[in-house]
C-alpha positions as CSV (number, residue, x, y, z in Angstrom):
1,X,83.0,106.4,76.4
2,X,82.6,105.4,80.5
3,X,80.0,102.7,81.3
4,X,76.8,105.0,82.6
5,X,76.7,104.1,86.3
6,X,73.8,102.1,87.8
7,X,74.6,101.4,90.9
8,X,74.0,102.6,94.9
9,X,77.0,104.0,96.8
10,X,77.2,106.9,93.8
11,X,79.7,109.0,95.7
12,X,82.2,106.1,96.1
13,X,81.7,104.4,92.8
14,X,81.6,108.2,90.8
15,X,85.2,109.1,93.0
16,X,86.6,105.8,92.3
17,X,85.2,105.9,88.0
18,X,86.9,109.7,88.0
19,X,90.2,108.4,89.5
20,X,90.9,105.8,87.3
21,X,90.0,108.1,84.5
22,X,93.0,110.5,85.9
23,X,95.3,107.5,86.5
24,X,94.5,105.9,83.2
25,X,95.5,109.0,81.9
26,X,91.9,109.2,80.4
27,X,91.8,112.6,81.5
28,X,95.0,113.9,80.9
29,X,97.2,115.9,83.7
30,X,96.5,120.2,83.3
31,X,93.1,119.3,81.5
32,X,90.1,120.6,82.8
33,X,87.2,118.8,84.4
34,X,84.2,119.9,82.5
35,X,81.1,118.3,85.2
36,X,78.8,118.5,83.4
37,X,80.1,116.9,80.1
38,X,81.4,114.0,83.2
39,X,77.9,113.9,85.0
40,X,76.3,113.2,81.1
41,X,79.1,110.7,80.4
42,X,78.6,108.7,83.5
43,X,74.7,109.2,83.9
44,X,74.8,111.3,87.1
45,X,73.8,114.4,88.7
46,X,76.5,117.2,89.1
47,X,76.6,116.3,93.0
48,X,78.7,113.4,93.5
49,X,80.8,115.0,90.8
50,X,81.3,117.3,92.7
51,X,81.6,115.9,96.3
52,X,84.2,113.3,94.1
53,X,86.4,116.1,93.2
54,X,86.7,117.9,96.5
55,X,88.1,114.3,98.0
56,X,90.6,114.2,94.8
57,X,91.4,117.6,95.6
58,X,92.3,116.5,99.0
59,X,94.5,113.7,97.7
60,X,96.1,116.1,95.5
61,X,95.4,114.3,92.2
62,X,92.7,117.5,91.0
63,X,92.9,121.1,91.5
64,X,90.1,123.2,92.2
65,X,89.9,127.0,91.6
66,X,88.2,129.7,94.1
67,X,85.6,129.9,91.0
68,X,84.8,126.0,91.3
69,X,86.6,125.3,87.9
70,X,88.6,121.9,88.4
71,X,91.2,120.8,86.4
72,X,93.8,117.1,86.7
73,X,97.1,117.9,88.6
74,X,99.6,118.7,87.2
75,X,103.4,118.5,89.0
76,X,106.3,120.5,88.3
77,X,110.2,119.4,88.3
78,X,110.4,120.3,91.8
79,X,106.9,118.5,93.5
80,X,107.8,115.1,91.2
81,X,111.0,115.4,93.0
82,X,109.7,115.8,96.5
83,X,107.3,113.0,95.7
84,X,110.2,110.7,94.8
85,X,112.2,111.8,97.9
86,X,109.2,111.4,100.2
87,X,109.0,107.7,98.5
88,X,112.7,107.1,99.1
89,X,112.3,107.9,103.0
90,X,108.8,105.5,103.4
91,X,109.6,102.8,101.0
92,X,113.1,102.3,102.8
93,X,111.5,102.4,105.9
94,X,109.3,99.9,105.2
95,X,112.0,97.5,103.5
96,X,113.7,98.3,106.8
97,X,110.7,97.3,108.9
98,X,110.0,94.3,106.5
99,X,113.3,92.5,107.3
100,X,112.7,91.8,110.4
101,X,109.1,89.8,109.2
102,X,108.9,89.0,106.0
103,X,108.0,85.3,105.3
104,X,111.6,84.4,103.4
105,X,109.4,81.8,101.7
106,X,107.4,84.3,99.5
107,X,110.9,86.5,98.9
108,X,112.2,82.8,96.9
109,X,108.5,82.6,95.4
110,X,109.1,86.5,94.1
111,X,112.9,85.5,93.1
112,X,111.8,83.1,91.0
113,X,108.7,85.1,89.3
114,X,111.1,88.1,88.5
115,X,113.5,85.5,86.9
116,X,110.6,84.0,84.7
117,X,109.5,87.6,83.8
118,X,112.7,88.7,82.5
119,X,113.0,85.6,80.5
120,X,109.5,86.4,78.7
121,X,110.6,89.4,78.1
122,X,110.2,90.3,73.5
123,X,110.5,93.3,72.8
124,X,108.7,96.1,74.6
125,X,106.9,93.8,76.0
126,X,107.1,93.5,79.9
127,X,103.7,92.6,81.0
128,X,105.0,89.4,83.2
129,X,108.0,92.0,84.4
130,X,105.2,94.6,85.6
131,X,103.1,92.0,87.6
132,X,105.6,90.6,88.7
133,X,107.1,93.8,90.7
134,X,103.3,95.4,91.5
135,X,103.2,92.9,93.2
136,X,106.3,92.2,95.0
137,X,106.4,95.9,96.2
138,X,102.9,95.8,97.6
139,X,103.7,92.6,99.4
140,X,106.8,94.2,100.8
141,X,104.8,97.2,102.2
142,X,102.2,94.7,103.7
143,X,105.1,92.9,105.2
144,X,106.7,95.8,106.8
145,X,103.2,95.3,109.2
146,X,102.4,99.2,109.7
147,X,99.3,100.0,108.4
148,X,99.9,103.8,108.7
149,X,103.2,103.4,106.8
150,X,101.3,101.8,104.0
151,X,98.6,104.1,103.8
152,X,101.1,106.8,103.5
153,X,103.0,104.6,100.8
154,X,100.7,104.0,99.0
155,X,99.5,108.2,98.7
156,X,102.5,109.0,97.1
157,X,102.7,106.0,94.9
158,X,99.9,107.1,93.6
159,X,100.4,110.8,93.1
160,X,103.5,109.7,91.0
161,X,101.9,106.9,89.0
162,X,99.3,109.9,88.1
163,X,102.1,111.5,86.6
164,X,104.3,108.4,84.9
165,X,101.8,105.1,84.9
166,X,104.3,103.4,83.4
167,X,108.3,102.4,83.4
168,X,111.0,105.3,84.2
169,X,113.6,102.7,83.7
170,X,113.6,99.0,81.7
171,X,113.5,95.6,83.2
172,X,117.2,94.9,81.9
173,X,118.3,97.9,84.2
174,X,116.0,97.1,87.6
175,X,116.2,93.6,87.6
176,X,119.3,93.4,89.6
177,X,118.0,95.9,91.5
178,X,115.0,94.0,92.8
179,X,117.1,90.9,93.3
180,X,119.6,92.6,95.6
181,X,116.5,93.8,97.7
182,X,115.0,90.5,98.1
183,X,118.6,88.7,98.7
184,X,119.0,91.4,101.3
185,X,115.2,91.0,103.0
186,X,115.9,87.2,103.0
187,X,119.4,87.8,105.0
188,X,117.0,90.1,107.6
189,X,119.8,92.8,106.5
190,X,117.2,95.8,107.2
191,X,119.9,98.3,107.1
192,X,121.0,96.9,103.1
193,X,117.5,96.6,102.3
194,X,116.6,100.1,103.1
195,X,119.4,101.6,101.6
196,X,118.8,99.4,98.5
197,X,115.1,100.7,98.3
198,X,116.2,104.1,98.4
199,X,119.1,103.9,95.9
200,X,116.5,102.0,93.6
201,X,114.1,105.2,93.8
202,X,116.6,107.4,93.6
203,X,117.9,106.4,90.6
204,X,114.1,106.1,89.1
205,X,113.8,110.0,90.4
206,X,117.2,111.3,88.7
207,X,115.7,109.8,85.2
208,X,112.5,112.2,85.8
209,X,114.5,115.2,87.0
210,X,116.9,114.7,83.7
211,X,113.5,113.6,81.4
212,X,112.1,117.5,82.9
213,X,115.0,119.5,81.7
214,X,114.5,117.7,77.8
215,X,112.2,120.4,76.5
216,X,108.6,118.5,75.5
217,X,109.7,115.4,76.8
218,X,106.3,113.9,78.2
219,X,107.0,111.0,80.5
220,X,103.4,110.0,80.9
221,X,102.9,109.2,77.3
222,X,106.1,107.6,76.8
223,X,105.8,105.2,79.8
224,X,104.7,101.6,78.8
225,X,102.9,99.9,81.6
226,X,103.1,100.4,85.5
227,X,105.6,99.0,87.0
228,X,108.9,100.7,88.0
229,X,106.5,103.1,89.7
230,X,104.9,100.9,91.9
C-alpha cells in the first residue's frame, strides 16, 4: 500500500509516486491505471492524477486512450529495439565526448570499485556490482559535459529500465566490458571508447531481441536488480 501523500507541490510529488510505481514494476507494463482506486491509495483528488499521467504520457512510459482510459506502456520487439539502438548512438557519443574530460582520477577510483564488486559477488547476489555501474555510467554521462545529451540519455534509459529494471546480462559477462571502457576513457581514446559503449549495448540489446522470440519469456520479472540497464 503507497504512503497517503501529505505534502504541497501535489502535481510533482503525485507524477514522481506514479512513476516509481511503473519503474518498480508496482504497476505492471499493459495494466491499466484505474484513478480512482490511485487517487484513494495515495489520498488525492482525481486531478493531479490526471495532470500526472498526461506528462507520463509525454514521456512515453503511460498510454492514454481517446476515451481517457490509461494504461502502463507496454513495448513491442521492435520499439525495445529502437530504444537500445537510440542508446547505442547517445551513450557512445557521450563516452566519445567524455574522453576528452573525464577526470582519469575517478576512472581508477571506478576501476577499483568494479573490481571489489565482482569479488563480493555470492550467488545472485550483485548488489555492490549494480552500484557500482549506476553509478559509473551516470558519472560518464555527466562527464561527457552536454547537458542536452544527458537529458536525452537519460529518457531512453529510462523507457528501457521500465521495461527490464534489472540485469540483461551477468556481472561475470560485463565486467570486462566496463573495464575496457574505462582503460579506454583513461587513454582519451574517444574513438575506442565509443565503439566500446556501443558494442556493450549492443550486445545487451541482441539478448532482449533473442529473450522476445522465447514465447512467455518476461524479461522484467526475471531481471534481478538495475544495473546492466543503466
Amino acid at each position: 500500500m503507497a504512503e497517503k501523500i501529505n505534502y504541497e507541490n501535489l502535481d510533482g510529488i503525485v507524477y514522481k509516486r506514479i512513476k516509481n510505481m511503473i519503474l518498480s514494476n508496482e504497476l505492471e507494463r499493459g495494466t491499466k491505471i484505474v484513478q480512482n482506486e490511485l487517487a484513494e491509495e495515495l489520498g488525492v483528488s482525481r486531478t493531479p492524477i490526471r495532470r500526472a499521467l498526461s506528462q507520463l504520457a509525454k514521456e512515453h512510459l503511460v498510454e492514454v486512450s481517446q476515451r481517457g482510459l490509461a494504461y502502463v506502456r507496454d513495448f513491442s520487439r521492435k520499439e525495445m529495439t529502437t530504444i537500445f539502438e537510440i542508446r547505442e548512438v547517445l551513450e557512445g557519443l557521450a563516452c566519445r565526448k567524455a574522453a576528452q574530460t573525464v577526470n582519469k582520477e575517478k576512472l581508477g577510483h571506478y576501476k577499483g570499485v568494479y573490481r571489489e564488486a565482482m569479488e563480493s559477488i555470492t550467488g545472485d547476489d550483485w548488489r555492490a556490482y549494480q552500484e557500482a555501474d549506476v553509478k559509473f555510467h551516470f558519472f560518464v554521462i555527466e562527464a561527457s559535459g552536454v547537458r542536452l545529451l544527458e537529458d536525452m540519455v537519460k529518457s531512453f534509459r529510462i523507457l528501457s529500465s521500465s521495461f527490464i529494471p534489472g540485469l540483461v546480462r551477468s556481472p561475470q559477462e560485463t565486467f570486462r566490458e566496463h573495464i575496457a571502457i574505462i582503460d579506454a576513457l583513461g587513454r582519451s581514446d574517444a574513438e575506442g571508447a565509443e565503439n566500446l559503449m556501443r558494442e556493450h549495448l549492443r550486445r545487451s540489446r541482441d539478448v532482449i531481441e533473442r529473450a522476445y522470440l522465447e514465447k512467455g519469456k518476461d524479461l522484467r520479472k526475471k531481471s534481478k536488480n538495475m544495473s546492466d540497464m543503466l
